[in-house]
TORKOL-4160 file (C-alpha; in steps of 0.2 Angstrom, whole numbers, padded with zeros to 4 digits, m for minus):
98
<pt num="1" X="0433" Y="0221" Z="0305"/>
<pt num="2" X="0427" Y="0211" Z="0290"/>
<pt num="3" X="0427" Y="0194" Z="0299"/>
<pt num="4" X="0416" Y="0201" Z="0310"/>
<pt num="5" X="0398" Y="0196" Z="0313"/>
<pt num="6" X="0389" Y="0211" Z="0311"/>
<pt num="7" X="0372" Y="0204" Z="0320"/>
<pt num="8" X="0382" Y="0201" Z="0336"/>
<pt num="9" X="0389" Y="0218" Z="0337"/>
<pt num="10" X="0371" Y="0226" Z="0334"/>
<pt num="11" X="0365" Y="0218" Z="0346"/>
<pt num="12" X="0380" Y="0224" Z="0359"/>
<pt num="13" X="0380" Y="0241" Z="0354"/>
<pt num="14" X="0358" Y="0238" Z="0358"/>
<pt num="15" X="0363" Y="0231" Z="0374"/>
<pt num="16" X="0374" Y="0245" Z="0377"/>
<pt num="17" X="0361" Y="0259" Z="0374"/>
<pt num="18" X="0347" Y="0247" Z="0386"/>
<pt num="19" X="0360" Y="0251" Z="0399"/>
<pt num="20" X="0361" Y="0271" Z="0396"/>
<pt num="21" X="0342" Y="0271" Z="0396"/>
<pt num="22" X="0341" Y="0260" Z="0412"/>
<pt num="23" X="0355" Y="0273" Z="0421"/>
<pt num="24" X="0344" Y="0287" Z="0414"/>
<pt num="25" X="0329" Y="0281" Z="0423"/>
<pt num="26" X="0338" Y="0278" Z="0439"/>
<pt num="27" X="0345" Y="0296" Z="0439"/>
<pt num="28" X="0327" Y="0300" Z="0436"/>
<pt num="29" X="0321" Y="0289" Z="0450"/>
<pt num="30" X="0333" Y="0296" Z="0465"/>
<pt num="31" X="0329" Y="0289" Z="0481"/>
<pt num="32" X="0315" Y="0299" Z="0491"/>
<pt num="33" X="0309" Y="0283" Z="0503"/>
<pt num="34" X="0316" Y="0268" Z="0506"/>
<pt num="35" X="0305" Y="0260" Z="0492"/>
<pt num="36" X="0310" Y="0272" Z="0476"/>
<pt num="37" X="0329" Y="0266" Z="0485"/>
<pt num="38" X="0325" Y="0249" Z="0484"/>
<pt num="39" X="0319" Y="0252" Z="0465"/>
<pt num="40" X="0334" Y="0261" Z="0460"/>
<pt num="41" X="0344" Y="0247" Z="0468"/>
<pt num="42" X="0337" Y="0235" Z="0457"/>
<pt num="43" X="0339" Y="0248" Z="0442"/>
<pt num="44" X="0356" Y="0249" Z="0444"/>
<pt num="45" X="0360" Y="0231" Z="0447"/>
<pt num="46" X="0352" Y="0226" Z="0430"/>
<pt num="47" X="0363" Y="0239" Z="0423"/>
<pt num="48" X="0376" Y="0234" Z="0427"/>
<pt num="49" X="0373" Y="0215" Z="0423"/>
<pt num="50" X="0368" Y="0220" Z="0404"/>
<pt num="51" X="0384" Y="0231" Z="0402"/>
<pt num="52" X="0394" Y="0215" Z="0408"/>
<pt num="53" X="0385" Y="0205" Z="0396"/>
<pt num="54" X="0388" Y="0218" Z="0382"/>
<pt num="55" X="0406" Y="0220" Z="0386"/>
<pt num="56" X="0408" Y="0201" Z="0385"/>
<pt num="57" X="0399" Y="0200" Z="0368"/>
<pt num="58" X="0412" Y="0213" Z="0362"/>
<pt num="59" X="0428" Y="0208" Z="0370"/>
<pt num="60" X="0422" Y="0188" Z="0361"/>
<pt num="61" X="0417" Y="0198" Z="0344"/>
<pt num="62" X="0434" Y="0206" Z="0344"/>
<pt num="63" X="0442" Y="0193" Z="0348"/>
<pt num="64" X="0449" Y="0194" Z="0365"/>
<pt num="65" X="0450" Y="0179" Z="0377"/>
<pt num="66" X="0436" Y="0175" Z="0390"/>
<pt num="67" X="0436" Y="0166" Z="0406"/>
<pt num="68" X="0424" Y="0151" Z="0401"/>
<pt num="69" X="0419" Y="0149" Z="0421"/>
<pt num="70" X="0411" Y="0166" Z="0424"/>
<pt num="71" X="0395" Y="0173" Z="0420"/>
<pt num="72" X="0394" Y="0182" Z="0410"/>
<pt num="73" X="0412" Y="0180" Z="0405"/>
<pt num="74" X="0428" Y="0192" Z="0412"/>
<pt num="75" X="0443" Y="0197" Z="0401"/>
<pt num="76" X="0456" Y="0185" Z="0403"/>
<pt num="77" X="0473" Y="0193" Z="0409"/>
<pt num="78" X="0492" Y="0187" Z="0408"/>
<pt num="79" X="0505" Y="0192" Z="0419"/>
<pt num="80" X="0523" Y="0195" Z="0416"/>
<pt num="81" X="0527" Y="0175" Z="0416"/>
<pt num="82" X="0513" Y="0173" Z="0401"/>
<pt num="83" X="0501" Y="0166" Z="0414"/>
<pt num="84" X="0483" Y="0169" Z="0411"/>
<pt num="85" X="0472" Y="0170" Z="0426"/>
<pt num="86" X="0454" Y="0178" Z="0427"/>
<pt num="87" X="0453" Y="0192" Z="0439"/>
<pt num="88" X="0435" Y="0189" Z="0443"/>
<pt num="89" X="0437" Y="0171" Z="0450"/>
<pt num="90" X="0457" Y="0168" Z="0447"/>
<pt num="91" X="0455" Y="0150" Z="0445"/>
<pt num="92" X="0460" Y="0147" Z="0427"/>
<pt num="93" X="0475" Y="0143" Z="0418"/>
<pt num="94" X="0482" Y="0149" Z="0401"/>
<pt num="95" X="0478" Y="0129" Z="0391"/>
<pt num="96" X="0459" Y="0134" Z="0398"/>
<pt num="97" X="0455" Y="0150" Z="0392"/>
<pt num="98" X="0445" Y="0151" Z="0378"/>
């Protein structure tokens, strides 16, 4: 882990605990009306957009290959023939990937 840049996994693992503290105030913001659902909607959305984000940052930091059309990027994957496609948009070929 030595080649690693140390501010860009600080700021995942901070990007990971937004998201905890984001889910915790859902929970703690369970629908009652259709308003407090909307909130928690929007809550949960954002979550889940910053743990993608955070999960790209570390997949790149550790040196895994990302699909350079999605946002934020997917984890490339290769099938048995050594093909790698993305499983989000599934429109990339191995040459592409960075």
């Amino acid at each position: 882990m030595s080649g690693m840049d140390i501010d860009a996994l600080h700021s995942t693992l901070l990007s990971i605990s937004l998201v905890s503290d984001k889910i915790r105030v859902a929970r703690e913001n369970l629908p009652v009306n259709g308003r407090s659902a909307v909130h928690l909607g929007n809550l949960l959305d954002k979550a889940e957009d910053d743990l993608r984000v955070a999960k790209a940052t570390l997949a790149h930091e550790l040196g895994f290959r990302l699909c350079p059309r999605c946002w934020p990027p997917e984890l490339i994957a290769t099938d048995r023939s050594g093909r790698a496609h993305c499983p989000a948009c599934n429109q990339i070929s191995y040459e592409k990937a960075a």
